[in-house]
Residue frames as qw, qx, qy, qz and C-alpha x, y, z in Angstrom:
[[0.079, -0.089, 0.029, -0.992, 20.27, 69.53, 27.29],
 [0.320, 0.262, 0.738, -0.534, 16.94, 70.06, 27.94],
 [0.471, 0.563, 0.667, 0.128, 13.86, 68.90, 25.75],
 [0.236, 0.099, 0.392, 0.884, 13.69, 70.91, 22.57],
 [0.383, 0.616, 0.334, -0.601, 10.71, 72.99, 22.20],
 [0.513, 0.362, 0.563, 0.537, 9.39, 72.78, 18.61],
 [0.155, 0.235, -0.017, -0.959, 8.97, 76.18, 16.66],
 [0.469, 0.582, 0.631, -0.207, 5.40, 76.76, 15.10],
 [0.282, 0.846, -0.114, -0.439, 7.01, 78.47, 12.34],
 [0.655, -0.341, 0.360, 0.570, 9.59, 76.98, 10.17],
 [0.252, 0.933, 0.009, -0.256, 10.27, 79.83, 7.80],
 [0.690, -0.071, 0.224, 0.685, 12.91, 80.66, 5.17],
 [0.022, 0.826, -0.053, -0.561, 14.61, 83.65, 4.11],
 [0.572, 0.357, 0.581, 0.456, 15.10, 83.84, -0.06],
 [0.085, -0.568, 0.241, 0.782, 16.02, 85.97, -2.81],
 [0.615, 0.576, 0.535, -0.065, 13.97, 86.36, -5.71],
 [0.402, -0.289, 0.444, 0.747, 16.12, 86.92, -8.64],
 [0.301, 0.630, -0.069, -0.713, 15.30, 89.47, -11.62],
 [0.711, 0.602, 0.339, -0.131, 14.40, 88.59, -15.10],
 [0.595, 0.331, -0.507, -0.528, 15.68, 86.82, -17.02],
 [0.475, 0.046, -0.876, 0.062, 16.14, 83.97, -15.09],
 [0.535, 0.040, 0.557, -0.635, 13.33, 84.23, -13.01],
 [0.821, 0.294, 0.192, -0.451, 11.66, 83.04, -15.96],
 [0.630, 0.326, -0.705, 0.014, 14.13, 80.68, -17.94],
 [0.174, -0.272, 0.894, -0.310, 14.45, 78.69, -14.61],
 [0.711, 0.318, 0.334, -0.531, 10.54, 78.23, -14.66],
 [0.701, 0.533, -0.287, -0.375, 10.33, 77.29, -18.48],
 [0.301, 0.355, -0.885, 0.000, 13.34, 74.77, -18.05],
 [0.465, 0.120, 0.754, -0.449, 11.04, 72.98, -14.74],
 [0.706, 0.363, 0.215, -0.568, 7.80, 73.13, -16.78],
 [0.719, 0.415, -0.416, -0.371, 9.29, 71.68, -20.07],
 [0.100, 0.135, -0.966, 0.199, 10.65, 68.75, -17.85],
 [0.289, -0.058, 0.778, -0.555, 7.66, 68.38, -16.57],
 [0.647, 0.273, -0.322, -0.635, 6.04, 68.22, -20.09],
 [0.590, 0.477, -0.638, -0.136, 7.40, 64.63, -20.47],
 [0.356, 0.284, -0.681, 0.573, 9.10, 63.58, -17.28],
 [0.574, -0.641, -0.495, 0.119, 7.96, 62.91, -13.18],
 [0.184, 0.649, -0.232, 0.701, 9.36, 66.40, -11.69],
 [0.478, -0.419, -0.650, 0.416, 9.61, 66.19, -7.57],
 [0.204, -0.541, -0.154, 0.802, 10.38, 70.04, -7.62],
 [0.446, 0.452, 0.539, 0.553, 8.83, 71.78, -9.85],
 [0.033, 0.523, -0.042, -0.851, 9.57, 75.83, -10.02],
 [0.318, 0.444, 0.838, 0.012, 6.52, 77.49, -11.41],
 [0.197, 0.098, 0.032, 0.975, 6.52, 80.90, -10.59],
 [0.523, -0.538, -0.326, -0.575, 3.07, 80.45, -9.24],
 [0.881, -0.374, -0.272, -0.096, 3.35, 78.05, -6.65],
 [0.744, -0.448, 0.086, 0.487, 7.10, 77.64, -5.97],
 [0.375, 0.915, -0.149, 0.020, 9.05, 80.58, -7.76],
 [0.901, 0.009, -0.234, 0.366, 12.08, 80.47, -8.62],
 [0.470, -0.840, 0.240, -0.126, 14.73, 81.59, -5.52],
 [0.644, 0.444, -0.479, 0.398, 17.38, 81.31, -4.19],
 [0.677, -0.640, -0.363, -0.032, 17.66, 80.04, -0.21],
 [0.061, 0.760, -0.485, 0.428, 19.59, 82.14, 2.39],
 [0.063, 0.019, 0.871, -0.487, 18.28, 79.98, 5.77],
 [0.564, -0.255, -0.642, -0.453, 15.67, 77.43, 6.63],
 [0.306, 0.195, -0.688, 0.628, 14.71, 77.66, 10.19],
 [0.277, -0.648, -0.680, -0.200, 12.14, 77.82, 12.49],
 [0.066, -0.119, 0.301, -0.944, 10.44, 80.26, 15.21],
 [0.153, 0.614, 0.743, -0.219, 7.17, 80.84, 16.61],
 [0.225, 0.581, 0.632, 0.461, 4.81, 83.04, 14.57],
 [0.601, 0.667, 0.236, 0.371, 4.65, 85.46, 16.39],
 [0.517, -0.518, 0.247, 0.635, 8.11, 86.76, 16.25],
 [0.605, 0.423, 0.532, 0.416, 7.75, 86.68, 12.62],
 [0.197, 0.912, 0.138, 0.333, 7.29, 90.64, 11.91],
 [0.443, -0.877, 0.166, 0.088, 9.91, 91.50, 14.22],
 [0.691, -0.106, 0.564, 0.440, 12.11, 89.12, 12.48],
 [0.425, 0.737, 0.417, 0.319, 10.86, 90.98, 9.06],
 [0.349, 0.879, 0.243, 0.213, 11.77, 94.12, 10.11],
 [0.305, -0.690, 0.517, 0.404, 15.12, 93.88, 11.60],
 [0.656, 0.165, 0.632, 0.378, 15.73, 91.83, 8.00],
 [0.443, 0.824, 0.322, 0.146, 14.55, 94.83, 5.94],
 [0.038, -0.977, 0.211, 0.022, 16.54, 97.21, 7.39],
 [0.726, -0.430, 0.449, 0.292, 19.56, 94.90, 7.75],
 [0.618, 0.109, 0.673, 0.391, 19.12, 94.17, 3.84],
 [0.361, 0.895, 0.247, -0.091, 18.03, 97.39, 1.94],
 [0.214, -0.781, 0.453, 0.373, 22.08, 97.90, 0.92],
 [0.348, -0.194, 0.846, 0.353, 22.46, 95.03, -0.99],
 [0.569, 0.602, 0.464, -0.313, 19.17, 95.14, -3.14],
 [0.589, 0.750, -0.234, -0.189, 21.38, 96.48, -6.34],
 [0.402, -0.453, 0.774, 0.184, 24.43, 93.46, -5.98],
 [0.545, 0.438, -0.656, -0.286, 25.21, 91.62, -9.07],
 [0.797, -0.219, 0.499, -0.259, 24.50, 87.61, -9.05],
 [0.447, 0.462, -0.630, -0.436, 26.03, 85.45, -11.63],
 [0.848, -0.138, 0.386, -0.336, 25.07, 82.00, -12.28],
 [0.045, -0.711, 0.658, 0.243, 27.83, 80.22, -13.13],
 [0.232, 0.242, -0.883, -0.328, 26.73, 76.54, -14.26],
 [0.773, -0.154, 0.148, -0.597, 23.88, 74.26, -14.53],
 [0.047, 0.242, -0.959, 0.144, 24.81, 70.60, -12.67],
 [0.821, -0.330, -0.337, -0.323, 22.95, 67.43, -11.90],
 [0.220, -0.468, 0.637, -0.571, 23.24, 66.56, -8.38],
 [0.143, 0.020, 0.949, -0.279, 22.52, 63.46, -5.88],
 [0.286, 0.571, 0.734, -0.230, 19.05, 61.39, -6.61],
 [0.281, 0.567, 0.584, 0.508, 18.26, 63.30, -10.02],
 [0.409, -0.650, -0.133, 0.627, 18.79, 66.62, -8.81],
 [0.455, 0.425, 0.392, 0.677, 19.11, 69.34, -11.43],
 [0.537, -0.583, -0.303, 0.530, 20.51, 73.17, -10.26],
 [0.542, 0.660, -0.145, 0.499, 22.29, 76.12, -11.15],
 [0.613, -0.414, -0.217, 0.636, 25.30, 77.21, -9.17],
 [0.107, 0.979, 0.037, 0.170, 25.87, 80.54, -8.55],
 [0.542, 0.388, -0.314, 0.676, 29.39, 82.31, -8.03],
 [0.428, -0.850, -0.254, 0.175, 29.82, 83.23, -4.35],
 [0.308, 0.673, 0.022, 0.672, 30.68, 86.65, -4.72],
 [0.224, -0.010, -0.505, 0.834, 32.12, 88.82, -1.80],
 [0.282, -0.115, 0.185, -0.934, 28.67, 90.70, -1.46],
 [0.737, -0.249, -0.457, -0.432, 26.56, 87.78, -1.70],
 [0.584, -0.203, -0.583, 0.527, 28.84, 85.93, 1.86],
 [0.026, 0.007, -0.226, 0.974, 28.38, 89.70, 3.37],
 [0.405, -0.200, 0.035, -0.892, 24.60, 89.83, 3.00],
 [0.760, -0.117, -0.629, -0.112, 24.11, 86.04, 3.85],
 [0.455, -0.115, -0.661, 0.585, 26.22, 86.45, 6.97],
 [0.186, -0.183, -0.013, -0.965, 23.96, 89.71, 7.44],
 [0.638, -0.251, -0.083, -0.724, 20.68, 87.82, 7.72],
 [0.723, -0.163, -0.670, -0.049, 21.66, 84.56, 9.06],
 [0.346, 0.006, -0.610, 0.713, 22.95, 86.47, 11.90],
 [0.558, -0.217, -0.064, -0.799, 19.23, 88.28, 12.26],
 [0.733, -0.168, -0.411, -0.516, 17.78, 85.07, 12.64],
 [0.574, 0.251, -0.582, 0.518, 20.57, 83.69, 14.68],
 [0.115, -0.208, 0.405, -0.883, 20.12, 86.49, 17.19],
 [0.443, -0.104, -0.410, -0.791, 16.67, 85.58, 17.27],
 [0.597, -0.108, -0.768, 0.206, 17.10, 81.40, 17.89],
 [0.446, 0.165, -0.670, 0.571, 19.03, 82.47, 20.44],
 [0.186, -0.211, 0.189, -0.941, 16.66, 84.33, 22.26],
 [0.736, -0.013, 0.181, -0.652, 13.87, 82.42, 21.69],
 [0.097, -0.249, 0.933, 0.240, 15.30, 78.31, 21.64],
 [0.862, 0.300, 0.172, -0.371, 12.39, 76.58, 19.08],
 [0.018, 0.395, -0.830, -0.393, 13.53, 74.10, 16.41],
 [0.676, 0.159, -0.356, -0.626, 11.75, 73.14, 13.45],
 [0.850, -0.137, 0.414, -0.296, 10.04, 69.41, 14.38],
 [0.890, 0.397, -0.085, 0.210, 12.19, 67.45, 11.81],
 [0.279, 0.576, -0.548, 0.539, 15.11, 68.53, 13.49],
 [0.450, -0.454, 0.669, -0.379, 13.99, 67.63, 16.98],
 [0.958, 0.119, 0.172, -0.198, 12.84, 64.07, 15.43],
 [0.700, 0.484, -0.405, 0.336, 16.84, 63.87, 13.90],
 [0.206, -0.916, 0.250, -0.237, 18.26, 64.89, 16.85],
 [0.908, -0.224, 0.354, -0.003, 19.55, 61.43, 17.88],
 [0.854, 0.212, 0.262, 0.396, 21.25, 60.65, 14.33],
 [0.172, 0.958, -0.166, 0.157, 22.64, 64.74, 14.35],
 [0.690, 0.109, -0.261, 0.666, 26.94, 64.81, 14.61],
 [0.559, -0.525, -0.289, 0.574, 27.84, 66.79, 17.43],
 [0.229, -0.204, 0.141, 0.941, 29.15, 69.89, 15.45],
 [0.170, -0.485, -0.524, -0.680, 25.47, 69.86, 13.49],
 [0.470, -0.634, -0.605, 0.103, 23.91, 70.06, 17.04],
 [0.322, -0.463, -0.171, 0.808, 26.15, 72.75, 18.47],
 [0.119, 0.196, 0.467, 0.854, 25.64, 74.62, 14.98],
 [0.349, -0.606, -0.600, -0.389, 21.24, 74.18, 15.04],
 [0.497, -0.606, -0.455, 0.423, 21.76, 75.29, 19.05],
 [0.257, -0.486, -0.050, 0.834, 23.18, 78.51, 18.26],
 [0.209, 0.227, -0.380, -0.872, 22.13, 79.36, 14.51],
 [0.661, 0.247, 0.348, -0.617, 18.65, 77.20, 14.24],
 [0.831, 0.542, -0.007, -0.126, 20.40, 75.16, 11.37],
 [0.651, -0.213, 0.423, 0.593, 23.89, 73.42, 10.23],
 [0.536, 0.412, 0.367, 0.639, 23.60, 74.61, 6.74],
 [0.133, -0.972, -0.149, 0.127, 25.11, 78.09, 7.19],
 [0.010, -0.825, 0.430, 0.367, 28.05, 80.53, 5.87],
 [0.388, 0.454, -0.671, -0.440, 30.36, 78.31, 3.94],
 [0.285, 0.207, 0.930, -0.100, 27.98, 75.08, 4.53],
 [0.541, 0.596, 0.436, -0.403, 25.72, 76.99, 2.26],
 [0.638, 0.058, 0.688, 0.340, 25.09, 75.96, -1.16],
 [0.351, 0.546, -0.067, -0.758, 24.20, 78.69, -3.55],
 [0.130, 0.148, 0.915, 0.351, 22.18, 77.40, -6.20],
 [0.586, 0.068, 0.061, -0.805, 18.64, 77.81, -7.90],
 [0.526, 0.157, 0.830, -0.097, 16.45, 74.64, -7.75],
 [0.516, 0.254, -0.377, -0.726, 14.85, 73.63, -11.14],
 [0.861, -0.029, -0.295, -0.414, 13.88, 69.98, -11.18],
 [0.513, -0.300, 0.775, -0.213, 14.01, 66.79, -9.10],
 [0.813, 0.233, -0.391, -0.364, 13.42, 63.69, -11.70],
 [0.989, -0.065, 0.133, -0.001, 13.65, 59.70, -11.46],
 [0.419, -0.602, 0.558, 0.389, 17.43, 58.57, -12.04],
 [0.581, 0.261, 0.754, 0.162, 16.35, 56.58, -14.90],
 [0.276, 0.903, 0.326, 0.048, 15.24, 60.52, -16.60],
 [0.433, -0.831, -0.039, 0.347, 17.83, 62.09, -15.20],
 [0.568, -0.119, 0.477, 0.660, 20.30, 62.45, -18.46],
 [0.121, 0.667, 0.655, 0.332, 17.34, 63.44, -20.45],
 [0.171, -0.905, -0.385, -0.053, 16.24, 66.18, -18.41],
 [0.644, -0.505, 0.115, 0.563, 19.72, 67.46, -17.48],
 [0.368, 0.181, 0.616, 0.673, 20.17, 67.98, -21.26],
 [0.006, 0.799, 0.514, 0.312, 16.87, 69.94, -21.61],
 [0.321, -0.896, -0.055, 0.301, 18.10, 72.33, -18.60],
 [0.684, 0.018, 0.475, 0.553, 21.11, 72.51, -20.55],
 [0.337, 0.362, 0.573, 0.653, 19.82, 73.47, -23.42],
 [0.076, -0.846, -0.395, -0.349, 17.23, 76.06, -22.06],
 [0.447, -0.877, 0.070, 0.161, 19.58, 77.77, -19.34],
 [0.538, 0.700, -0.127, 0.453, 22.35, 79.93, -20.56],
 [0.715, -0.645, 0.047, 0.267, 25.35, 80.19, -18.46],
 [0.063, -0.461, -0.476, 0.746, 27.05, 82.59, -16.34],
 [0.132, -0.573, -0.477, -0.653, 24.57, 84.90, -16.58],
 [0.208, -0.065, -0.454, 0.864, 24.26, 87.87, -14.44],
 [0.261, -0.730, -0.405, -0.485, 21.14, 89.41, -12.74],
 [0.230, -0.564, 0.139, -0.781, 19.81, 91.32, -9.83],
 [0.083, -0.314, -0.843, 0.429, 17.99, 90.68, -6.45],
 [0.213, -0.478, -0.344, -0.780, 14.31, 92.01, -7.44],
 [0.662, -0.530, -0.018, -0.530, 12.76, 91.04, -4.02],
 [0.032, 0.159, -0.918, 0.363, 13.75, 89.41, -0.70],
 [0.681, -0.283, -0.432, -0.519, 10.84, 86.90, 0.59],
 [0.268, -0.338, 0.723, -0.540, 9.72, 85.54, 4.34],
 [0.720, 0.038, -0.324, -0.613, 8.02, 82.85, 3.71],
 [0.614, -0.347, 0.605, -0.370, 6.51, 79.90, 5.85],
 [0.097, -0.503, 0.859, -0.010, 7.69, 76.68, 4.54],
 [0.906, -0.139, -0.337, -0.215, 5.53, 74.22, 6.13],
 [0.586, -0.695, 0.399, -0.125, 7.39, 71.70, 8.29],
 [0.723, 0.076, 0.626, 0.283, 8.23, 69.53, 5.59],
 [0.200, -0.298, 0.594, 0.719, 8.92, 71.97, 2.84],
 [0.288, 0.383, 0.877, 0.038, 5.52, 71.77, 1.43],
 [0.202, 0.777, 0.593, -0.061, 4.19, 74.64, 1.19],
 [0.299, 0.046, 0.248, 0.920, 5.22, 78.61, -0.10],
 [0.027, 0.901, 0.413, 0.130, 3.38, 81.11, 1.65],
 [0.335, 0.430, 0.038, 0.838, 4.66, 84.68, 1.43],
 [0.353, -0.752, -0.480, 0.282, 4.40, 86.30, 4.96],
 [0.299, -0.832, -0.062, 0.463, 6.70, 89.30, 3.97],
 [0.781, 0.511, 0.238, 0.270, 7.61, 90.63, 0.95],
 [0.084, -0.951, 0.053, 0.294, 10.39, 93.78, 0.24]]
């Protein structure tokens, strides 16, 4: 095909999850991080804690157009039930909670990846760490990123809240603390959807749209 264009945007779409576990996710990060090297650390300043729909890119600006077919797409689902259903340790000290994928949570995912989707298509960018993989991508991730701006979509997505990244060598330790400080299942809300630019590398967490 023909050279990729990069996007100046690479943006995700996230769900910011009512209280109580907005803040018990935080508190479990921080008190790892009393002790412990944290890679990810959910603050609730800096990086709150969320839950990712899609990570993709665009140019900037599309970005409010993209906001406000997303509001209107998503202002039905704002009172669905979430339930987090266990807290696991994953690859390279990794440390999560899974969530139960509930019929209305696949219904409001397929809702907004297909916003952004529409979007891609329309306009073909792709975040710059994706054209720089492009070479070592598997055919079916390439066709995928060509049409939806990303492989990791519908049932390639992982529900999950992030709490800590830690050394392998911590990684029993700290597992235990989450453990101990995150009660499970445990149902909550969706208090707020977020648009928020990324970075290109996942660095940063600015809040271009809030609702």
């Amino acid at each position: 095909m023909n050279k990729l264009k990069p996007a100046n945007l690479s943006y995700g779409i996230v769900i910011i999850p009512t209280e109580p576990i907005f803040s018990i996710i935080s508190d479990a990060s921080l008190k790892i991080t009393e002790n412990h090297k944290n890679y990810n650390i959910i603050d609730n300043k800096i990086f709150p804690t969320h839950l990712s729909i899609i990570l993709t890119g665009t140019n900037r600006e599309y970005s409010n157009i993209i906001f406000k077919k997303l509001q209107k797409t998503t202002s039905e689902y704002k009172c669905i039930s979430l339930t987090a259903s266990e807290v696991y340790l994953g690859k390279r000290g990794y440390i999560g909670v899974k969530f139960n994928d509930s019929p209305e949570l696949k219904k409001l995912c397929h809702k907004i990846i297909s916003v952004c989707a529409s979007f891609h298509q329309k306009y073909q960018v792709f975040r710059p760490h994706i054209i720089k993989r492009w070479n070592t991508l598997q055919e079916n991730e390439k066709e995928l990123i060509i049409k939806y701006g990303t492989y990791h979509i519908f049932d390639k997505i992982d529900f999950h809240l992030s709490v800590a990244m830690v050394d392998n060598i911590d990684q029993d330790e700290c597992f235990k603390i989450a453990k101990n400080m995150i009660s499970v299942p445990q149902t909550f809300k969706i208090d707020k959807f977020q648009f928020v630019d990324m970075g290109h590398k996942n660095e940063k967490w600015e809040v271009l749209y809030e609702w």
